[in-house]
KEZAPA-820641 format. One record per atom (N, C-alpha, C): atom name; residue number from 1; x, y, z. Coordinates in pm, whole numbers, plus 50000, padded with zeros to 5 digits. Example, Ala and Ser with C-alpha at 12.3 -4.5 7.8 and 13.67 -1.06 7.14 Angstrom:
<rs>
+-------+-----+-------+-------+-------+
: atome : num :     X :     Y :     Z :
+-------+-----+-------+-------+-------+
:     N :   1 : 51319 : 49431 : 50780 :
:    CA :   1 : 51230 : 49550 : 50780 :
:     C :   1 : 51320 : 49670 : 50780 :
:     N :   2 : 51285 : 49775 : 50708 :
:    CA :   2 : 51367 : 49894 : 50714 :
:     C :   2 : 51290 : 50003 : 50787 :
+-------+-----+-------+-------+-------+
</rs>
This chain:
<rs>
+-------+-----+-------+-------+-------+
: atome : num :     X :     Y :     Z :
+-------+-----+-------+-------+-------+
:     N :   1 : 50396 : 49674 : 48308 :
:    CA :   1 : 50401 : 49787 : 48398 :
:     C :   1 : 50400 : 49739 : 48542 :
:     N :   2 : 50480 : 49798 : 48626 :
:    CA :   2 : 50492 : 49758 : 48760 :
:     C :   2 : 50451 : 49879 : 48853 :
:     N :   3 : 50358 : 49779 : 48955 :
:    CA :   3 : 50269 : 49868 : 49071 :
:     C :   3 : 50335 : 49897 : 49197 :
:     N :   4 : 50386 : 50000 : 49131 :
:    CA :   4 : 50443 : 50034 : 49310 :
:     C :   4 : 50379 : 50055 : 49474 :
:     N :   5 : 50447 : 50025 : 49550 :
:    CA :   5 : 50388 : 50042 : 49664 :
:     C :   5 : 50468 : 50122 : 49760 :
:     N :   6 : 50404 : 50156 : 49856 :
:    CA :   6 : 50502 : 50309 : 49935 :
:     C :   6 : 50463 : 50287 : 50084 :
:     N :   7 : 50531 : 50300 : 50159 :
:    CA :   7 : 50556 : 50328 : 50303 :
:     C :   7 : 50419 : 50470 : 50340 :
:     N :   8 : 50341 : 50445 : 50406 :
:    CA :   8 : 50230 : 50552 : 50501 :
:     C :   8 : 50263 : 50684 : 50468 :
:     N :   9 : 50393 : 50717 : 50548 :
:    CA :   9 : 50482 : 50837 : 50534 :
:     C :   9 : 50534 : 50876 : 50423 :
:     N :  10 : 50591 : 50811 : 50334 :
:    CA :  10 : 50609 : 50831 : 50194 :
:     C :  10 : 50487 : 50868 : 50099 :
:     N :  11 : 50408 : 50834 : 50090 :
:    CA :  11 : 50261 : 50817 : 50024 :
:     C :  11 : 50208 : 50930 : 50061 :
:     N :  12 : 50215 : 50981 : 50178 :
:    CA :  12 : 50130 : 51116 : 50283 :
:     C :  12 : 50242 : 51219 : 50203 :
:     N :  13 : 50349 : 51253 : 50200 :
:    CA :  13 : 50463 : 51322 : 50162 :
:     C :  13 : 50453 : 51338 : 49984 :
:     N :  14 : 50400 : 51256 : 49937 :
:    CA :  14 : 50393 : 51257 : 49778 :
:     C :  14 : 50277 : 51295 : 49726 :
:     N :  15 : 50176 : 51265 : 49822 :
:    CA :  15 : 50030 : 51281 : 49770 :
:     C :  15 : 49979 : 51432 : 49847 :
:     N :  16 : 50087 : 51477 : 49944 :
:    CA :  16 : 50058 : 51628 : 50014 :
:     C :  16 : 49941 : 51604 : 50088 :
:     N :  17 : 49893 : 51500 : 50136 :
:    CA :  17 : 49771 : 51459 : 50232 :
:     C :  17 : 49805 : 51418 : 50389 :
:     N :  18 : 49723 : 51431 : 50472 :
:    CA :  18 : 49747 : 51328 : 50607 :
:     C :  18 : 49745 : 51210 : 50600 :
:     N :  19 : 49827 : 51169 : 50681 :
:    CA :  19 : 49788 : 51025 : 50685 :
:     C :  19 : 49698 : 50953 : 50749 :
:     N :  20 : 49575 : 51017 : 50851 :
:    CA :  20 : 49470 : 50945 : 50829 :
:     C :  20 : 49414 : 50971 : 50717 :
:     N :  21 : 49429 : 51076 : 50640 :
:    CA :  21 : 49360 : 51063 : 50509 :
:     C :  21 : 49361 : 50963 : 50432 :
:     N :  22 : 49453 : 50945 : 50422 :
:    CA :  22 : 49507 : 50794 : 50335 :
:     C :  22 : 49493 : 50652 : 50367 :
:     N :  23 : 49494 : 50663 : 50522 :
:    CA :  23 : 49416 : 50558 : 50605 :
:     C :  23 : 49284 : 50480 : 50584 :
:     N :  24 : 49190 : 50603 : 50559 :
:    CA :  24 : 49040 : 50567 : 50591 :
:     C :  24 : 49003 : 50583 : 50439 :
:     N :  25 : 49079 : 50644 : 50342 :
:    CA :  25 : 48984 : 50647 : 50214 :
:     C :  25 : 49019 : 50539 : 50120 :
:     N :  26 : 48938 : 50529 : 50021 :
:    CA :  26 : 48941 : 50433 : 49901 :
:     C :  26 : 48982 : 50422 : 49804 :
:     N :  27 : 49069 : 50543 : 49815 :
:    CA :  27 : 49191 : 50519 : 49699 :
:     C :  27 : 49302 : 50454 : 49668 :
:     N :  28 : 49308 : 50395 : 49793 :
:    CA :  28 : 49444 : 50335 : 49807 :
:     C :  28 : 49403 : 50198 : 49897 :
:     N :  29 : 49485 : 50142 : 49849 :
:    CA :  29 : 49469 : 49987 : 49930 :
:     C :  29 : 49563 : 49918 : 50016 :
:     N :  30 : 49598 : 49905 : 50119 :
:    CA :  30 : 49661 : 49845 : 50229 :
:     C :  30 : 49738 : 49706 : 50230 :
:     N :  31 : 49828 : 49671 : 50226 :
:    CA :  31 : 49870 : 49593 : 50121 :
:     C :  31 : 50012 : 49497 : 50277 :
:     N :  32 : 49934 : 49389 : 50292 :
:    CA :  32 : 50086 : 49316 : 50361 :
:     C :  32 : 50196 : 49244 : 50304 :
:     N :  33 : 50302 : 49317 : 50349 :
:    CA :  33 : 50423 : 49222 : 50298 :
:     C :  33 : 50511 : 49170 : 50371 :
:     N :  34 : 50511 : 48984 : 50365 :
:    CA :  34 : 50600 : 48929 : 50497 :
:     C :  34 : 50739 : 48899 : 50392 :
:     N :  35 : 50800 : 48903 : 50492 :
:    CA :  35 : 50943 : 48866 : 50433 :
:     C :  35 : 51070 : 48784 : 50540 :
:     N :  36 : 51142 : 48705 : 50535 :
:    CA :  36 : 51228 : 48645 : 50612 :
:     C :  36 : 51301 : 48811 : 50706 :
:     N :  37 : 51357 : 48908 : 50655 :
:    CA :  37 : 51415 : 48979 : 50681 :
:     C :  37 : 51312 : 49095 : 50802 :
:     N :  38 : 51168 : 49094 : 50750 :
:    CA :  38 : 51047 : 49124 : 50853 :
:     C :  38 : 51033 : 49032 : 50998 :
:     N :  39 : 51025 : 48939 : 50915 :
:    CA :  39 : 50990 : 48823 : 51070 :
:     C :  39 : 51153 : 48816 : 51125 :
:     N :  40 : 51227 : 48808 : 51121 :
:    CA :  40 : 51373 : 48828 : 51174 :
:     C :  40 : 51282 : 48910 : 51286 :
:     N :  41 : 51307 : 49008 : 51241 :
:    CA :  41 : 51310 : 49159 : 51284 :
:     C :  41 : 51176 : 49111 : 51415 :
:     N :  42 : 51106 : 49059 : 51425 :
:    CA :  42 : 50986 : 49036 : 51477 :
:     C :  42 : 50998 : 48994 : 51568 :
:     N :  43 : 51111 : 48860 : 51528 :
:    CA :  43 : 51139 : 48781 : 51667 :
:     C :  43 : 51248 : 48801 : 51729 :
:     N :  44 : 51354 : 48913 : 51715 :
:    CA :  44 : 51426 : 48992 : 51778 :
:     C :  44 : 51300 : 49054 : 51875 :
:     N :  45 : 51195 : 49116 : 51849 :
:    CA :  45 : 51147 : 49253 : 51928 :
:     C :  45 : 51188 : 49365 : 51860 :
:     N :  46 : 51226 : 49398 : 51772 :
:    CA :  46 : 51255 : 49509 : 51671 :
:     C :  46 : 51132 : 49566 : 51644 :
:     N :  47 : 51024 : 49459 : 51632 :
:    CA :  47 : 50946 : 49502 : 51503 :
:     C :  47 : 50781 : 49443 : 51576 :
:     N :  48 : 50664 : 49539 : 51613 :
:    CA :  48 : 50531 : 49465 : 51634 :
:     C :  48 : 50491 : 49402 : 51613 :
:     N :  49 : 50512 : 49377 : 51455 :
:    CA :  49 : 50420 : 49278 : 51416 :
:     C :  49 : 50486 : 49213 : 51255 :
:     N :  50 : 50494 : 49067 : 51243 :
:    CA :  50 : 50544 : 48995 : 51176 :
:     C :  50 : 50557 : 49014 : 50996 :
:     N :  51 : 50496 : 49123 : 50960 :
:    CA :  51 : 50481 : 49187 : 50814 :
:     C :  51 : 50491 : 49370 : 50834 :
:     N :  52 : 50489 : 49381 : 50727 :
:    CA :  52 : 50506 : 49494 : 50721 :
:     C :  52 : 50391 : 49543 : 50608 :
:     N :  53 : 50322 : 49695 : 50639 :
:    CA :  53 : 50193 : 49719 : 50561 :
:     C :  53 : 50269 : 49832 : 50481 :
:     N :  54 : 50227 : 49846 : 50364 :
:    CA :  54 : 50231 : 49950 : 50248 :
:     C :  54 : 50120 : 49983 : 50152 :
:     N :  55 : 50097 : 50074 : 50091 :
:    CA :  55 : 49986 : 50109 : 50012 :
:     C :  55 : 50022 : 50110 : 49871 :
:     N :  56 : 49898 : 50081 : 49826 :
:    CA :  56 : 49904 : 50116 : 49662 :
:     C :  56 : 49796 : 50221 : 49649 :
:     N :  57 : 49825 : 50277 : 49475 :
:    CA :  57 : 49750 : 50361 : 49481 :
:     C :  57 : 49580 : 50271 : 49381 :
:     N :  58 : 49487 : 50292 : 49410 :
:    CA :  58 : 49386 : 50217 : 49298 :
:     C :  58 : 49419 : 50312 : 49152 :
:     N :  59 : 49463 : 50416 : 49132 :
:    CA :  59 : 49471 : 50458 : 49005 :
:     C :  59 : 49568 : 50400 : 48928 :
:     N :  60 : 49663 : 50354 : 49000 :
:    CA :  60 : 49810 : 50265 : 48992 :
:     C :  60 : 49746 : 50158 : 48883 :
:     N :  61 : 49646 : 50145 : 49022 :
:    CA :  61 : 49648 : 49955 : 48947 :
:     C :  61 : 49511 : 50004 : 48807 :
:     N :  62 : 49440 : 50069 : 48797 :
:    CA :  62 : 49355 : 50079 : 48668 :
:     C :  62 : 49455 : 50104 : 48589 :
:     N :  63 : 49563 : 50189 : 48618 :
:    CA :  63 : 49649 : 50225 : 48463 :
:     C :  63 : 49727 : 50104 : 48394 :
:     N :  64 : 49776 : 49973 : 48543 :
:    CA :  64 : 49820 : 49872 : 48486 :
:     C :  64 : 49720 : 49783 : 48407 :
:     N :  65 : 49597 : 49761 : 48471 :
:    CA :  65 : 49523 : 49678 : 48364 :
:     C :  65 : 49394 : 49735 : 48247 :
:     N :  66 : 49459 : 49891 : 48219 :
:    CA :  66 : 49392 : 49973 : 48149 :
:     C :  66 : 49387 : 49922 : 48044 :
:     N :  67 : 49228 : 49865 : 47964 :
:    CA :  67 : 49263 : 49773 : 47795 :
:     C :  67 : 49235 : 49648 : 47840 :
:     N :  68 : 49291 : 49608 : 47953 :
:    CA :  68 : 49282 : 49420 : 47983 :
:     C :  68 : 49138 : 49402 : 48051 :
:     N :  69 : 49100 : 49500 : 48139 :
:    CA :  69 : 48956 : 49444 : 48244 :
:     C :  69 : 48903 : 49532 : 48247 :
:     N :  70 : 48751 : 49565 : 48260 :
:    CA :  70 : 48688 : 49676 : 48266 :
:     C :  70 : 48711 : 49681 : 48383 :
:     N :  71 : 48729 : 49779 : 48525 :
:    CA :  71 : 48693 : 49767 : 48657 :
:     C :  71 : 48631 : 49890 : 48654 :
:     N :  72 : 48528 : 49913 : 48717 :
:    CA :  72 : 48424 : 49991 : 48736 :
:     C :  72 : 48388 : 49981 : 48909 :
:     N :  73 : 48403 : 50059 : 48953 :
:    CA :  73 : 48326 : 50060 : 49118 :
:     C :  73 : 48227 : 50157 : 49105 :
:     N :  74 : 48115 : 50156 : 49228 :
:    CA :  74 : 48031 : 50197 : 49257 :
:     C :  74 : 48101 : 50244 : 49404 :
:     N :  75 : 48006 : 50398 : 49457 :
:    CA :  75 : 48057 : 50448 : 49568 :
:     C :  75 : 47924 : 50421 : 49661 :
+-------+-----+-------+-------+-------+
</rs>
């Protein structure tokens, strides 16, 4: 099973939430991804900052290793 990950705006748009909502809570995890085609972009001035951030969802990832690991959090 593969864990998708989504763009701020995409994620806010699917989940019908704000996006500081999605920001500050613990459902979701913040996730960097560098890539040749990012840092390009970086050292043009295109782009702030040398990666690019996306989210996952944590229910995402329990359903992928649902059976393999117990994960259990505490709030």
């Amino acid at each position: 099973m593969e864990i998708e990950s989504y763009l701020l705006k995409d994620l806010a748009e699917l989940e019908g939430r704000n996006i500081r909502t999605i920001k500050n809570s613990k459902r979701y995890i913040a996730i960097r991804i560098y890539s040749p085609t990012i840092q390009k972009r970086y050292e043009l001035g295109k782009q702030k900052t040398p990666y690019s951030i996306r989210y996952i969802r944590l229910t995402d990832i329990k359903e992928a290793l649902k059976g393999k690991v117990d994960i259990s959090f505490t709030s």
